[in-house]
N, CA, C, O and CB atoms as a CASP TS submission, in Angstrom:
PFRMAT TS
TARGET T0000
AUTHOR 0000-0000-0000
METHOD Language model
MODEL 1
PARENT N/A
ATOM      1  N   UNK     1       0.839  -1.181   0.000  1.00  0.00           N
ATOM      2  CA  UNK     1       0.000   0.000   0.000  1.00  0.00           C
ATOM      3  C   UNK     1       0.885   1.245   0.000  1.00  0.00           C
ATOM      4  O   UNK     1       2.076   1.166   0.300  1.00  0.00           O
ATOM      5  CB  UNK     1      -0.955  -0.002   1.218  1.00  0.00           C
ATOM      6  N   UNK     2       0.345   2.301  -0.311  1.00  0.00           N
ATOM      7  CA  UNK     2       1.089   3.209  -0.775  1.00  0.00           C
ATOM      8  C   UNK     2       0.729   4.159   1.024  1.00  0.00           C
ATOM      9  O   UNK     2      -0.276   4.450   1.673  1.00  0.00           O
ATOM     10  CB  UNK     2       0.497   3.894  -2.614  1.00  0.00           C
ATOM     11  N   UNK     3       2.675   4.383   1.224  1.00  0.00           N
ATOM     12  CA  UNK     3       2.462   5.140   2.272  1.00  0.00           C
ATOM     13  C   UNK     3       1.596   6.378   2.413  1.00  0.00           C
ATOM     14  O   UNK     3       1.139   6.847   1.370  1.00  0.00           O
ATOM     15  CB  UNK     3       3.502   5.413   2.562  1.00  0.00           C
ATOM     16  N   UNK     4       1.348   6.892   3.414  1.00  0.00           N
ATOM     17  CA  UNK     4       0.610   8.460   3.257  1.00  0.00           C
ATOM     18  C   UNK     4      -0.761   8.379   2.022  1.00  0.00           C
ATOM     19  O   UNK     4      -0.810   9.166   1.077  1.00  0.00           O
ATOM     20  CB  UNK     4       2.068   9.801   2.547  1.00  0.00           C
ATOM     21  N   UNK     5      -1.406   7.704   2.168  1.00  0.00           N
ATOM     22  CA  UNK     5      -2.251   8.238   0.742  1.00  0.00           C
ATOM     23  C   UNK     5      -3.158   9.059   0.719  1.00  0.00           C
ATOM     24  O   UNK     5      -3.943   9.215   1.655  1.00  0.00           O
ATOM     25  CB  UNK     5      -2.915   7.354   0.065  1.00  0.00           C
ATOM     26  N   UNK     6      -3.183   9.730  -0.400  1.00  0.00           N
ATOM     27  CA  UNK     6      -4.926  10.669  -0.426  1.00  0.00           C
ATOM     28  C   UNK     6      -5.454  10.070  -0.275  1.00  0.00           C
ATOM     29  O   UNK     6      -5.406   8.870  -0.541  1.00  0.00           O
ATOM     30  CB  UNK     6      -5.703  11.365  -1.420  1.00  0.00           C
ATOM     31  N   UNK     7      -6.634  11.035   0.525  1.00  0.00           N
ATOM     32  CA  UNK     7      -7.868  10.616   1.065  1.00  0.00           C
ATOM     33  C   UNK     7      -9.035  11.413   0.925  1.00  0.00           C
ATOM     34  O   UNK     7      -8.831  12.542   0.477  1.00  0.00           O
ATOM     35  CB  UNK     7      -7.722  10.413   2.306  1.00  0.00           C
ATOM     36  N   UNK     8     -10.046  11.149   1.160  1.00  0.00           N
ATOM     37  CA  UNK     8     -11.442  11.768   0.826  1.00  0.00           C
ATOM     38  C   UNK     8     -11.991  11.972   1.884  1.00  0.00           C
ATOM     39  O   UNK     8     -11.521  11.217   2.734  1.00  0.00           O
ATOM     40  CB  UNK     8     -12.361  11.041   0.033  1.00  0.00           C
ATOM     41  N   UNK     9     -12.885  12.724   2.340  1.00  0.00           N
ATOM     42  CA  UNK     9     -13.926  13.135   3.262  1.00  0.00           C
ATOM     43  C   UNK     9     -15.427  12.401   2.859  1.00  0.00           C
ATOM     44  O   UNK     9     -15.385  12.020   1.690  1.00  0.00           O
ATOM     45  CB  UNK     9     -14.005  14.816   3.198  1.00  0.00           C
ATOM     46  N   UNK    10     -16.481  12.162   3.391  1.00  0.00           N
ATOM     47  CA  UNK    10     -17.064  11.491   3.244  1.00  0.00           C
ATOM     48  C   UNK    10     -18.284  12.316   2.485  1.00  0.00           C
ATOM     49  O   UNK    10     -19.169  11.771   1.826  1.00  0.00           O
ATOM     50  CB  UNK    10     -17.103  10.818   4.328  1.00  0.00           C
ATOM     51  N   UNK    11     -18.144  13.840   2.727  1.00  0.00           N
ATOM     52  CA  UNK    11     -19.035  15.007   1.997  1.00  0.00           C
ATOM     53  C   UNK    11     -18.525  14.945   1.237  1.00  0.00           C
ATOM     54  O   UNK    11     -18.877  15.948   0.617  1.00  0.00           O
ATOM     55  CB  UNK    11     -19.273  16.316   2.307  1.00  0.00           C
ATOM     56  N   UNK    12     -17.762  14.421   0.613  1.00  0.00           N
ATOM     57  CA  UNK    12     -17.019  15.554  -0.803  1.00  0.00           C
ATOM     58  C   UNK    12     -17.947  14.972  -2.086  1.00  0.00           C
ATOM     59  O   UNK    12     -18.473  13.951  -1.642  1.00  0.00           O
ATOM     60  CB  UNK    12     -14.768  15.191  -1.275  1.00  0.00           C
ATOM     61  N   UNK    13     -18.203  15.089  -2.910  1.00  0.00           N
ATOM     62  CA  UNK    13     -18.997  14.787  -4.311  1.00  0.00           C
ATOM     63  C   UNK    13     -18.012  13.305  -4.586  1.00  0.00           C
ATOM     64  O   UNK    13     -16.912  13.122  -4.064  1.00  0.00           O
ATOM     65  CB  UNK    13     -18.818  16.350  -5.818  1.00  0.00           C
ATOM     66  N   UNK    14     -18.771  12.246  -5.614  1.00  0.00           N
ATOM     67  CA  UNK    14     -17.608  11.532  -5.705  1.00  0.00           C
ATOM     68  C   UNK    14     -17.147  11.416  -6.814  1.00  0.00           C
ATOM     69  O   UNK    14     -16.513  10.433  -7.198  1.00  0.00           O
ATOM     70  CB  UNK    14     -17.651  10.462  -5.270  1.00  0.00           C
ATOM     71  N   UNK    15     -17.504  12.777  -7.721  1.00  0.00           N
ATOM     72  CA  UNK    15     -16.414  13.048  -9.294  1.00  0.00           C
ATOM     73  C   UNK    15     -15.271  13.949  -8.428  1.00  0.00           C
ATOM     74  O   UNK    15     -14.219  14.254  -8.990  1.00  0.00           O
ATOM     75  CB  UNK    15     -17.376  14.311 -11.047  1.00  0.00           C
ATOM     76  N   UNK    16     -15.479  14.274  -7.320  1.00  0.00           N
ATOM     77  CA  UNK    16     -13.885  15.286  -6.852  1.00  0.00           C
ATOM     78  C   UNK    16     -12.999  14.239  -6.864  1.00  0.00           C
ATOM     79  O   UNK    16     -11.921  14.340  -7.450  1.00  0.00           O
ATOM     80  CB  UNK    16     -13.737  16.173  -5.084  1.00  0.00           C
ATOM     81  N   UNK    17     -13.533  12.644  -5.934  1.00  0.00           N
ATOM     82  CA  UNK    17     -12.510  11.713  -5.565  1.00  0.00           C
ATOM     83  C   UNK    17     -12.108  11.158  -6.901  1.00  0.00           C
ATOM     84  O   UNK    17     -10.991  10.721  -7.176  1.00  0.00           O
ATOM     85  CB  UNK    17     -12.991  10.601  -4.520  1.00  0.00           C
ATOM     86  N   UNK    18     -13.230  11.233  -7.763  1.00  0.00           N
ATOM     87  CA  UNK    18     -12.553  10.527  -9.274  1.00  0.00           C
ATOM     88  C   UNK    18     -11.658  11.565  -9.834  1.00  0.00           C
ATOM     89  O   UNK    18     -10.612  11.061 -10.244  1.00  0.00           O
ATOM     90  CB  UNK    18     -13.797  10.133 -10.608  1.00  0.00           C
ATOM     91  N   UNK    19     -11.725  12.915  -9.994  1.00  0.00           N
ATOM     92  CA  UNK    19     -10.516  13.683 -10.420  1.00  0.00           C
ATOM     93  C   UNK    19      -9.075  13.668  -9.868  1.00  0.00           C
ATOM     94  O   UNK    19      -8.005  13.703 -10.476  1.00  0.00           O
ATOM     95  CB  UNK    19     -10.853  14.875 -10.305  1.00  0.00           C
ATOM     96  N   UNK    20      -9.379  13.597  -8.357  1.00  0.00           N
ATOM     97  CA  UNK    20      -8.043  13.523  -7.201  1.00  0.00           C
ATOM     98  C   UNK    20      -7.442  11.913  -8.141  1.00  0.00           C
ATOM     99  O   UNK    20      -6.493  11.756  -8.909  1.00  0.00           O
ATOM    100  CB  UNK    20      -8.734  13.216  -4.808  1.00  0.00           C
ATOM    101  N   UNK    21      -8.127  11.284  -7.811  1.00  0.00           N
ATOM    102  CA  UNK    21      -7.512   9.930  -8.606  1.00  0.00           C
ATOM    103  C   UNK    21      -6.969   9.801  -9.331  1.00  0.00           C
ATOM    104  O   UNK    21      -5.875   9.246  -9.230  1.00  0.00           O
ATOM    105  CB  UNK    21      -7.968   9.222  -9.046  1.00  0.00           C
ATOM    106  N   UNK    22      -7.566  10.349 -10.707  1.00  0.00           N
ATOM    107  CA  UNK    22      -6.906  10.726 -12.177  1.00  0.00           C
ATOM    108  C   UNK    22      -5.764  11.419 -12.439  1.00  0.00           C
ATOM    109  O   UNK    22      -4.819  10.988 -13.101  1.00  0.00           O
ATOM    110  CB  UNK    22      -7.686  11.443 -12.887  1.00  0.00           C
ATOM    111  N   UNK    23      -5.879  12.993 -11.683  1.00  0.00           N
ATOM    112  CA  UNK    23      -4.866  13.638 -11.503  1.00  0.00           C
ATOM    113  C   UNK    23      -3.715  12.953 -10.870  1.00  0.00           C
ATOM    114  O   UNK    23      -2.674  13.061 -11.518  1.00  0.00           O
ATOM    115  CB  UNK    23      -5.222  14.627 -10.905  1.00  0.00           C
ATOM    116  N   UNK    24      -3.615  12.096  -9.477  1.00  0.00           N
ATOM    117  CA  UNK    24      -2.923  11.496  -8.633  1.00  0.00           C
ATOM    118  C   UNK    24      -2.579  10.113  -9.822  1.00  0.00           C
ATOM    119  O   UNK    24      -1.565   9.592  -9.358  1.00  0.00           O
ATOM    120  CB  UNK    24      -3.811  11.255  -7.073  1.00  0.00           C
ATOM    121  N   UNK    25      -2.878   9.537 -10.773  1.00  0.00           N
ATOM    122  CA  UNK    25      -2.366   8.261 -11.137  1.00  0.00           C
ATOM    123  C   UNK    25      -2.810   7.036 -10.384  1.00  0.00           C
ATOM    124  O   UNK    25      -2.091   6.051 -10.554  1.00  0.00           O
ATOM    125  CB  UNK    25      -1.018   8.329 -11.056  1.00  0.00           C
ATOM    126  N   UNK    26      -3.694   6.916  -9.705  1.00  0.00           N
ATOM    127  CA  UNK    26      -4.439   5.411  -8.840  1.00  0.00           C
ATOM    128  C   UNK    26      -5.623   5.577  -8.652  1.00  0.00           C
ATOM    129  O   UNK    26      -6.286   6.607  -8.528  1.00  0.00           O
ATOM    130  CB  UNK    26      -3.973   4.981  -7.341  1.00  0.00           C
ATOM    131  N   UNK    27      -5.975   4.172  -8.624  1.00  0.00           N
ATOM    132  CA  UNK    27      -7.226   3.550  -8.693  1.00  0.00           C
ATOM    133  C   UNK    27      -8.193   3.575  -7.550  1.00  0.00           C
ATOM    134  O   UNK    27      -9.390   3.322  -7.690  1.00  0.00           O
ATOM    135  CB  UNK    27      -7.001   2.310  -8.982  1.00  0.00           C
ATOM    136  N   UNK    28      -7.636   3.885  -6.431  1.00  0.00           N
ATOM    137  CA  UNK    28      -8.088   3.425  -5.158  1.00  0.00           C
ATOM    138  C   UNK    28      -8.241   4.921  -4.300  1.00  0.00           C
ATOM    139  O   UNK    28      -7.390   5.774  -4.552  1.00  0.00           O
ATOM    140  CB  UNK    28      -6.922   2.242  -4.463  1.00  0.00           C
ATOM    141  N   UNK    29      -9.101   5.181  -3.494  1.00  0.00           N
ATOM    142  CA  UNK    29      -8.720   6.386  -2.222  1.00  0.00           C
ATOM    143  C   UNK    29      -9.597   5.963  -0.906  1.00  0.00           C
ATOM    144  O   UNK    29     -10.824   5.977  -0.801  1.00  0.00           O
ATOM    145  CB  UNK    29      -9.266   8.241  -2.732  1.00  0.00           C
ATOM    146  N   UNK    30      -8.500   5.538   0.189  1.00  0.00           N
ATOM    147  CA  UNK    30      -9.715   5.813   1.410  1.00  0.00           C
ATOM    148  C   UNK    30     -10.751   6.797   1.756  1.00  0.00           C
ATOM    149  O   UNK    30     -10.308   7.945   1.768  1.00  0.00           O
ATOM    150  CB  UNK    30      -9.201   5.929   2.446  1.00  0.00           C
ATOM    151  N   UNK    31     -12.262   6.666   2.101  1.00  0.00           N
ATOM    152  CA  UNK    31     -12.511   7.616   2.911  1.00  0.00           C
ATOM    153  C   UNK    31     -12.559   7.204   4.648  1.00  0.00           C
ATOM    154  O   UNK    31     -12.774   6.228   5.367  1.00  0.00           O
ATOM    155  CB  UNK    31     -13.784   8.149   2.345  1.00  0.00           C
ATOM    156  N   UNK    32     -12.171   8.784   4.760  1.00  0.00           N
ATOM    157  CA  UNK    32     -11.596   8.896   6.358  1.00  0.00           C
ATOM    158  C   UNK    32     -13.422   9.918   6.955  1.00  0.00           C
ATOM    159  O   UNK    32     -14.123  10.862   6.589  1.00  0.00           O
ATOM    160  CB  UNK    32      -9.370  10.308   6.480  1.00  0.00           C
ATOM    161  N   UNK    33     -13.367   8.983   7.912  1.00  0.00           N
ATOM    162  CA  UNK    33     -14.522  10.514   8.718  1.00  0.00           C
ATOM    163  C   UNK    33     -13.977  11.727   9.183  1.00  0.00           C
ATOM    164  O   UNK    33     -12.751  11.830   9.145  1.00  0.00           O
ATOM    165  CB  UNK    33     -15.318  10.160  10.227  1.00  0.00           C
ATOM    166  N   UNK    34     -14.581  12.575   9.573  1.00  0.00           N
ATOM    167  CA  UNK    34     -14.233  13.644  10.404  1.00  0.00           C
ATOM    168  C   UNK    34     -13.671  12.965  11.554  1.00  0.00           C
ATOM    169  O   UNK    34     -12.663  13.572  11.916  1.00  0.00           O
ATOM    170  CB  UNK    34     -15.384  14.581  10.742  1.00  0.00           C
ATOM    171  N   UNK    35     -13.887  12.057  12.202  1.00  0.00           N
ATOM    172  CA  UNK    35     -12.997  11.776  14.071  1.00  0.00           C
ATOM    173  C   UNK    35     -11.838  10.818  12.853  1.00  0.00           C
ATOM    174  O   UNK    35     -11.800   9.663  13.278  1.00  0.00           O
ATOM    175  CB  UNK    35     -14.360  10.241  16.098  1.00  0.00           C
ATOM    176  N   UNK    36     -11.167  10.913  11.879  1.00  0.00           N
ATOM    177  CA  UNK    36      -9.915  10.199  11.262  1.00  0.00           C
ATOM    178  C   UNK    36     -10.082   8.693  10.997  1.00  0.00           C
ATOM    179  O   UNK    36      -9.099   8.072  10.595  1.00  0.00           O
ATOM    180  CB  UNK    36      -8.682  10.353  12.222  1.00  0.00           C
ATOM    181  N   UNK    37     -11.244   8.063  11.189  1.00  0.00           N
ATOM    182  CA  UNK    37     -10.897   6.860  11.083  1.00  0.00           C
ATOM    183  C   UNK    37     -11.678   6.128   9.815  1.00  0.00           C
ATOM    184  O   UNK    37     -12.859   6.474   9.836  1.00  0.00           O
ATOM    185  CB  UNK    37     -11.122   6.268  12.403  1.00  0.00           C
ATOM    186  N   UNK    38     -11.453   5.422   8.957  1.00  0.00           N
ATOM    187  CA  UNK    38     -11.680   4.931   7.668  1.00  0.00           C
ATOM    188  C   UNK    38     -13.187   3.908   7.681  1.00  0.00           C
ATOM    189  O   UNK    38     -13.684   2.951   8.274  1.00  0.00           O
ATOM    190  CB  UNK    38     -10.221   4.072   7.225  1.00  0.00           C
ATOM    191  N   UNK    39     -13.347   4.471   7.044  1.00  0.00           N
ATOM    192  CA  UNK    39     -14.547   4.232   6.477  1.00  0.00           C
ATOM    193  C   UNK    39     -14.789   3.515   5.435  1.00  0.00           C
ATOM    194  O   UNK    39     -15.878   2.952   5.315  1.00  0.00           O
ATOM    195  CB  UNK    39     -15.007   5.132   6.251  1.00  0.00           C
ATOM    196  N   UNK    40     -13.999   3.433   4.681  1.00  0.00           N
ATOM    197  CA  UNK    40     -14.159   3.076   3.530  1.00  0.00           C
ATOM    198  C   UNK    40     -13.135   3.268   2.018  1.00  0.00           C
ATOM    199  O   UNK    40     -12.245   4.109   2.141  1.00  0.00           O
ATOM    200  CB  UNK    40     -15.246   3.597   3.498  1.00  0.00           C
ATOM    201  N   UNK    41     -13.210   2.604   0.746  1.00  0.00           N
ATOM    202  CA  UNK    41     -12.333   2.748  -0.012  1.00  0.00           C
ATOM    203  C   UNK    41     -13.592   3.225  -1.242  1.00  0.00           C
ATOM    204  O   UNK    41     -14.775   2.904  -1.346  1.00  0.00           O
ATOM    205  CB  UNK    41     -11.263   1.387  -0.126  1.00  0.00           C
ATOM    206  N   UNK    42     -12.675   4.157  -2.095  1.00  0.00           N
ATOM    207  CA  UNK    42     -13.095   4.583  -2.912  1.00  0.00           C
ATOM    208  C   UNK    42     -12.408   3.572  -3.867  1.00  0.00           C
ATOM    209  O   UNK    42     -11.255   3.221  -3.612  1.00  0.00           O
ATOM    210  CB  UNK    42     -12.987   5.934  -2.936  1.00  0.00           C
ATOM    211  N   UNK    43     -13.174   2.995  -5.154  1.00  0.00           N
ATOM    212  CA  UNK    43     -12.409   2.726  -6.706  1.00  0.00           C
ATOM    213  C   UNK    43     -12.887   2.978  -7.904  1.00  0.00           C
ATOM    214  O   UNK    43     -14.075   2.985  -8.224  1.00  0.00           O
ATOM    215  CB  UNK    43     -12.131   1.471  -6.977  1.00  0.00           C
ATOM    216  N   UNK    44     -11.672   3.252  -8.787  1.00  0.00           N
ATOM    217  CA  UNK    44     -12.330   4.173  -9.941  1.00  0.00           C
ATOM    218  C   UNK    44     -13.154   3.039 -10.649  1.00  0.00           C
ATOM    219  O   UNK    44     -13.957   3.327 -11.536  1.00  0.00           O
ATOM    220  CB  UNK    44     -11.114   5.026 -11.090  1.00  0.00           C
ATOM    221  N   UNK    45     -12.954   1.809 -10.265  1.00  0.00           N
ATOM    222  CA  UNK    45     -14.124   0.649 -10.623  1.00  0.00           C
ATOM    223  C   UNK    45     -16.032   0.923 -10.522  1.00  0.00           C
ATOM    224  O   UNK    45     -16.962   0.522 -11.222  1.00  0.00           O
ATOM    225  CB  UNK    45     -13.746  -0.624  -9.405  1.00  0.00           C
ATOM    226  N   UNK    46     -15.965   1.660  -9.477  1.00  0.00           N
ATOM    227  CA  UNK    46     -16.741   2.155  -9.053  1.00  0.00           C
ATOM    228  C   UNK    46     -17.743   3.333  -9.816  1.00  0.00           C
ATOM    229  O   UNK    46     -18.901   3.673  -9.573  1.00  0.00           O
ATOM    230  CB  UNK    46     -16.129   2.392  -8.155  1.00  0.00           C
ATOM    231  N   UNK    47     -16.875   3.737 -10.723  1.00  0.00           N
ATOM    232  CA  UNK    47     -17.739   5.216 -11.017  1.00  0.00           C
ATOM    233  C   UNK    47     -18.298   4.127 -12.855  1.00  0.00           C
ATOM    234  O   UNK    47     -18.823   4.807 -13.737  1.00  0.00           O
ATOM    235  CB  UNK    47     -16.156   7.474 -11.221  1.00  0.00           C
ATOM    236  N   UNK    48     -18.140   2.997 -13.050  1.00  0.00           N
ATOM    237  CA  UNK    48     -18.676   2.702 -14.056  1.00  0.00           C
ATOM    238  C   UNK    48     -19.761   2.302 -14.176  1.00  0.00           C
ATOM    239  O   UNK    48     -20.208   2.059 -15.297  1.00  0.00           O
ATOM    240  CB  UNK    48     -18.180   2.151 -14.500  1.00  0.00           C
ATOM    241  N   UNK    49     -20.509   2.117 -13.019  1.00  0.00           N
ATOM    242  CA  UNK    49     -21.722   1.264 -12.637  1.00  0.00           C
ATOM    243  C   UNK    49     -22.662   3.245 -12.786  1.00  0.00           C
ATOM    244  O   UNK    49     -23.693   3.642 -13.328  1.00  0.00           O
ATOM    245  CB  UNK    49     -21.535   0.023 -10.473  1.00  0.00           C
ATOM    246  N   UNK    50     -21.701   3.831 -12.076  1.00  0.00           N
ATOM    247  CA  UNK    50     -22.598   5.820 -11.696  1.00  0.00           C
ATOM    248  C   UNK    50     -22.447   6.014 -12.947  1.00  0.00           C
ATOM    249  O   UNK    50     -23.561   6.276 -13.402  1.00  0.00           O
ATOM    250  CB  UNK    50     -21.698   7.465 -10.528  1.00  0.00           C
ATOM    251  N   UNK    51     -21.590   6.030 -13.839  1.00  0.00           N
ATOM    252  CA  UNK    51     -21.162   7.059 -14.543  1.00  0.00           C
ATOM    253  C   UNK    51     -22.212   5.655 -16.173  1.00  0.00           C
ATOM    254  O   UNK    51     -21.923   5.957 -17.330  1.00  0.00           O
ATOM    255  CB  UNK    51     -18.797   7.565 -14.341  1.00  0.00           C
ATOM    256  N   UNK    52     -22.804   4.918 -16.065  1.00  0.00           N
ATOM    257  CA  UNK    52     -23.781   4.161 -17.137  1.00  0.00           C
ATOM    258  C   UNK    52     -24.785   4.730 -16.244  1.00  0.00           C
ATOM    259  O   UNK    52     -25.117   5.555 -17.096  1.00  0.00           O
ATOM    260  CB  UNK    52     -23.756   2.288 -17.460  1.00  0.00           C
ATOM    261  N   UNK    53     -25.447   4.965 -15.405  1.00  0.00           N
ATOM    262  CA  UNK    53     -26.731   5.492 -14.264  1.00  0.00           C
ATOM    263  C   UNK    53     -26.813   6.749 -15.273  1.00  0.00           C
ATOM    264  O   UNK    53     -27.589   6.865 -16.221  1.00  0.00           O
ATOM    265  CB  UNK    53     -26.270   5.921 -12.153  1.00  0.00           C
ATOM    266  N   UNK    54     -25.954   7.547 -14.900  1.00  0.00           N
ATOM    267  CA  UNK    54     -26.074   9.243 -15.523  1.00  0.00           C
ATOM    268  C   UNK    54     -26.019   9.219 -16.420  1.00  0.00           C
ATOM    269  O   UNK    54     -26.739  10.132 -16.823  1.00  0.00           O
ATOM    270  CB  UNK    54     -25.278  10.303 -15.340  1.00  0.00           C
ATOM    271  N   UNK    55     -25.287   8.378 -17.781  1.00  0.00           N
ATOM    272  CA  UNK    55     -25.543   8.778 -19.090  1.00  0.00           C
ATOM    273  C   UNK    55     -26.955   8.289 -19.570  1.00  0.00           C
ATOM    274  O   UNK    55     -27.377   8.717 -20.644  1.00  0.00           O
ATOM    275  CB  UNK    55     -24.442   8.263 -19.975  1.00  0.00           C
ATOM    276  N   UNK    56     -27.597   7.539 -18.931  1.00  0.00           N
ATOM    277  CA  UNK    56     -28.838   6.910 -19.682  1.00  0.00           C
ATOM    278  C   UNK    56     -30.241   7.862 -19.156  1.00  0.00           C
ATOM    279  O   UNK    56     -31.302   7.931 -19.778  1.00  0.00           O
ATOM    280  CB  UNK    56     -29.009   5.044 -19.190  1.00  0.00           C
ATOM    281  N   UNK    57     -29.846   8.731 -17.525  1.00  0.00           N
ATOM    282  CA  UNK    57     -30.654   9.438 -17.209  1.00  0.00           C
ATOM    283  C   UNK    57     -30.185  11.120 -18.427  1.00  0.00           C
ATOM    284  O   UNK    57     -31.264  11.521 -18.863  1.00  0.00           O
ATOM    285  CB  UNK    57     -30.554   9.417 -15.386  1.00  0.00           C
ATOM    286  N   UNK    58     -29.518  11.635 -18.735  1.00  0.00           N
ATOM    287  CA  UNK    58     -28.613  12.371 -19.667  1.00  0.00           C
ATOM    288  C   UNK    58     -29.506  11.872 -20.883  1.00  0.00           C
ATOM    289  O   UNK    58     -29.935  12.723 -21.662  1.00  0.00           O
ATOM    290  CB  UNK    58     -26.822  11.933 -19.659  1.00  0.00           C
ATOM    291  N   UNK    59     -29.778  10.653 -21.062  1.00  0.00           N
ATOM    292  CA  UNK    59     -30.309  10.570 -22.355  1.00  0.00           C
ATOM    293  C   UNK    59     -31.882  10.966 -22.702  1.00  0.00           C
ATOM    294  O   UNK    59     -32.375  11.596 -23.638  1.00  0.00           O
ATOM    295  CB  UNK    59     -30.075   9.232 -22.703  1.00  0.00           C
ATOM    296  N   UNK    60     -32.413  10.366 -21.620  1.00  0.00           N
ATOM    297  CA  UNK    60     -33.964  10.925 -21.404  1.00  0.00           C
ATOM    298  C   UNK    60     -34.033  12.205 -21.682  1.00  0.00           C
ATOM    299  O   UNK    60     -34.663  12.639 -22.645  1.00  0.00           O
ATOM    300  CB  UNK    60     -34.555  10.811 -19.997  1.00  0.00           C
ATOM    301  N   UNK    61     -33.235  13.091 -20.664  1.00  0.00           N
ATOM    302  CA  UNK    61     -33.211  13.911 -20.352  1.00  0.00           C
ATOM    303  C   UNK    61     -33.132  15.013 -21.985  1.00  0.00           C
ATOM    304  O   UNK    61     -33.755  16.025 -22.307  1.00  0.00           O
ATOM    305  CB  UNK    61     -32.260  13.745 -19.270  1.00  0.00           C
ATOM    306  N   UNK    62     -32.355  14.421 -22.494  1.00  0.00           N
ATOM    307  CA  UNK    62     -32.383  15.127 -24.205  1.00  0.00           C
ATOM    308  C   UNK    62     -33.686  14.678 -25.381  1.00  0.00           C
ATOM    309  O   UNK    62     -34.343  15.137 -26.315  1.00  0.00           O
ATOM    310  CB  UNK    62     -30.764  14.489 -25.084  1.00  0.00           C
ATOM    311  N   UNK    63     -33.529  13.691 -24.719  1.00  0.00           N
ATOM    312  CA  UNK    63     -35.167  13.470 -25.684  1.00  0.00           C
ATOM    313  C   UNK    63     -36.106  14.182 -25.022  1.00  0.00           C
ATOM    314  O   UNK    63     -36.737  14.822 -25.864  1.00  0.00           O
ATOM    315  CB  UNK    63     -35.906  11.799 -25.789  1.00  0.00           C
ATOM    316  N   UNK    64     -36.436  14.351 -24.137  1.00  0.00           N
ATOM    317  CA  UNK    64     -37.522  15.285 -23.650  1.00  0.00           C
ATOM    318  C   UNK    64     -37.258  16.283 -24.302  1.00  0.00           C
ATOM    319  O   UNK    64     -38.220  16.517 -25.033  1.00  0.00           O
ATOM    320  CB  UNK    64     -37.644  15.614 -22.246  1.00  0.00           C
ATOM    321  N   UNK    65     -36.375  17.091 -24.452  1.00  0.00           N
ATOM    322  CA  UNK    65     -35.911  18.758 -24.685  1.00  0.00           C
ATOM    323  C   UNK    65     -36.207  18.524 -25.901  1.00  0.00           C
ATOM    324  O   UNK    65     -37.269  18.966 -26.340  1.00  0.00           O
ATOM    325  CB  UNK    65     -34.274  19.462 -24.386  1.00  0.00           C
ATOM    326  N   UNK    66     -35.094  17.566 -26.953  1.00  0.00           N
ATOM    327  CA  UNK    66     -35.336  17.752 -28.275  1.00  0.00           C
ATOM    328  C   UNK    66     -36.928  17.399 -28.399  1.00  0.00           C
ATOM    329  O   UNK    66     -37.065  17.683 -29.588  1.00  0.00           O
ATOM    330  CB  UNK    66     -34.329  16.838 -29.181  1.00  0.00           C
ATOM    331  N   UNK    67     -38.216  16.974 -27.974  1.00  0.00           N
ATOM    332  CA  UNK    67     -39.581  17.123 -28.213  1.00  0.00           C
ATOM    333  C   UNK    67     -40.127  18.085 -27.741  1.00  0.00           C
ATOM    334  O   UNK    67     -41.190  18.456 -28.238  1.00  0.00           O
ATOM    335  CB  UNK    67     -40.236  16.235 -27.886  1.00  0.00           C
ATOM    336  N   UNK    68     -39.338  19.039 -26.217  1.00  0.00           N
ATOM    337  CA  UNK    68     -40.178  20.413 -26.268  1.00  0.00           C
ATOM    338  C   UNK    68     -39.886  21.286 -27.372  1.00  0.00           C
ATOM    339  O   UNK    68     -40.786  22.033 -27.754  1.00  0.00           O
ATOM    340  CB  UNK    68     -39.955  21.271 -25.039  1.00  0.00           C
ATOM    341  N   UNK    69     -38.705  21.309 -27.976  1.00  0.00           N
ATOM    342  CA  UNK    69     -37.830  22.229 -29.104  1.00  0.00           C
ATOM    343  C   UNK    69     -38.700  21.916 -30.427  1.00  0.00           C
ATOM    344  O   UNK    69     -38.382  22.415 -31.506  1.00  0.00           O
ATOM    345  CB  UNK    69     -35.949  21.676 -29.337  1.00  0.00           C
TER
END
């Protein structure tokens, strides 16, 4: 495991933790609570299951418009 690693707050949005990731080069980020203690792991495995959710709601979402237009 990688000493010292970034970490996330448990408020933060979780495209910030996917940018910190990207930018940072890894796959993985703990989240820590406010009293420091872990909670949990973030993985960019993770945002493929959200990130098919939002494009298909994204899609509705344009067919509606292109039929009010």
């Amino acid at each position: 495991m990688t000493p010292n690693p970034q970490t996330i707050s448990p408020d933060k949005p979780f495209g910030h933790a996917l940018h910190l990731m990207f930018e940072g080069g890894y796959r993985h980020m703990p989240v820590i609570a406010p009293n420091g203690l872990p909670i949990g792991v973030l993985s960019a495995r993770d945002a493929l299951g959200l990130e098919v959710f939002n494009f298909a709601n994204e899609l509705v979402q344009r067919e509606t418009l292109t039929e009010v237009l």
